[in-house]
N, C-alpha and C positions, 0 to 999 in steps of 0.2 A: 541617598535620594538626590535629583538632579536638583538643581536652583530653579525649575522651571516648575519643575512637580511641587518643591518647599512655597513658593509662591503662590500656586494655584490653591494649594490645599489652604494656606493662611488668607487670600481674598474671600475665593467663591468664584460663580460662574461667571457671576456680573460682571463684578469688576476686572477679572482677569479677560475677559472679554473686551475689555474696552483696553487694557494695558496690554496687549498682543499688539495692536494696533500701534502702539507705540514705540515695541521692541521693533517689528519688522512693519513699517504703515505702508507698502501696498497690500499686507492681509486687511487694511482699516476698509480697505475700497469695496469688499462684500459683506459686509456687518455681518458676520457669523458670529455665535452665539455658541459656549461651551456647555456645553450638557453631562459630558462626564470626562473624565481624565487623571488615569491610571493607568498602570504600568502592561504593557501588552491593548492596550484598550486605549478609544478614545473617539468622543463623540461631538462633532459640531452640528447646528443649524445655520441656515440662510435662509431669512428671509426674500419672496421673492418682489421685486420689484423693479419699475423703468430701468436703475442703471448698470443690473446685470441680465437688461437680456438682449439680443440679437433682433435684425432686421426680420426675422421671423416674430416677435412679441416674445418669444423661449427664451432661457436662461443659453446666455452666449455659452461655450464649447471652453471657452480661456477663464471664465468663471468658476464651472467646475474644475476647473483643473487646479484653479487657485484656491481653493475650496479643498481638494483633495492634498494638496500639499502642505497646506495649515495643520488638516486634522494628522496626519501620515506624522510629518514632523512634531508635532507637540508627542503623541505617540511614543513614539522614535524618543525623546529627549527622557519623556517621562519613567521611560522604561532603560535608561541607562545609569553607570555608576554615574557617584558625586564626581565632578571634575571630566567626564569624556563630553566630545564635542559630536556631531552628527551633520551633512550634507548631503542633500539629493543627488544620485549620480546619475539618475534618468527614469523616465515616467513612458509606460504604454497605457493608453488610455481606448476607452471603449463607450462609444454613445452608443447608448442601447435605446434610450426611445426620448421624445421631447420629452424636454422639462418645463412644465407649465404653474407649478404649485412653488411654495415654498418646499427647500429640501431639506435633508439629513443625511450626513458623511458619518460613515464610521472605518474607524482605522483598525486593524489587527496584523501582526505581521505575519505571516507566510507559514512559518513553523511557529509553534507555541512555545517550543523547548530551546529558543533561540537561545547562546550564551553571551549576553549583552557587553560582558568584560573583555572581550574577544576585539581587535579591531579588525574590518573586512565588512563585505556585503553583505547586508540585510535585506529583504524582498517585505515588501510591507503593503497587502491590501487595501485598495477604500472602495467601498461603495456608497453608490448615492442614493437615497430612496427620496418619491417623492409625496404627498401627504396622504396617499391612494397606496403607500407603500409598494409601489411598484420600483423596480431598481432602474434608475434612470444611465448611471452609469458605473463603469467600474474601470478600478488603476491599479495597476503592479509598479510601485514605487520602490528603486534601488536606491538604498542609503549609504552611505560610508561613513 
């Protein structure tokens, strides 16, 4: 089990919420809130508020994305042996409608039957819903 996932499961939501922010602080800059986080699985919120949205009043475009690499990466960690490390190699992302609400990121990766022991490319989905459940966006995140 990763040190990421052993920490999660011995806080909680809360406090490992506030302790993400710590490990890596510009995730602290969208207050995202863990909801679940397990292996192949993983779930954030965000709060929506002034200082992630756009000259439009919407949640800015680089919010999600910071947002989707949070969840993608805890994901990704959760889901790997003790001792391996994990890095984003690259993000396509997809605005599919304003984001006006507060949202909800969920991570999964690509293939279900990934073999995590494996070093090499992983393709790791996130989408974003927002409280209308509608899917505001989605990211194909490449791991290594």
């Amino acid at each position: 089990m990763s040190q990421m996932l052993m920490m999660y499961n011995s806080v909680g939501n809360a406090a490992f919420s506030q302790m993400i922010g710590q490990i890596a602080p510009f995730f602290a800059t969208i207050n995202a809130q863990f909801v679940a986080l397990k292996p192949n699985y993983a779930e954030i919120t965000m709060p929506f508020c002034r200082e992630v949205t756009n000259h439009l009043g919407t949640v800015h475009a680089i919010a999600m994305c910071n947002m989707a690499e949070l969840v993608a990466g805890s994901m990704t960690d959760a889901s790997l042996p003790k001792g391996f490390r994990w890095i984003p190699k690259g993000m396509t992302v997809e605005y599919l409608k304003k984001a006006e609400t507060d949202l909800i990121a969920i991570a999964t990766p690509v293939e279900a039957d990934y073999d995590w022991e494996k070093a090499g490319e992983y393709l790791v989905n996130v989408d974003i819903y927002d409280t209308h459940k509608d899917k505001v966006f989605h990211a194909t995140i490449t791991m290594w």
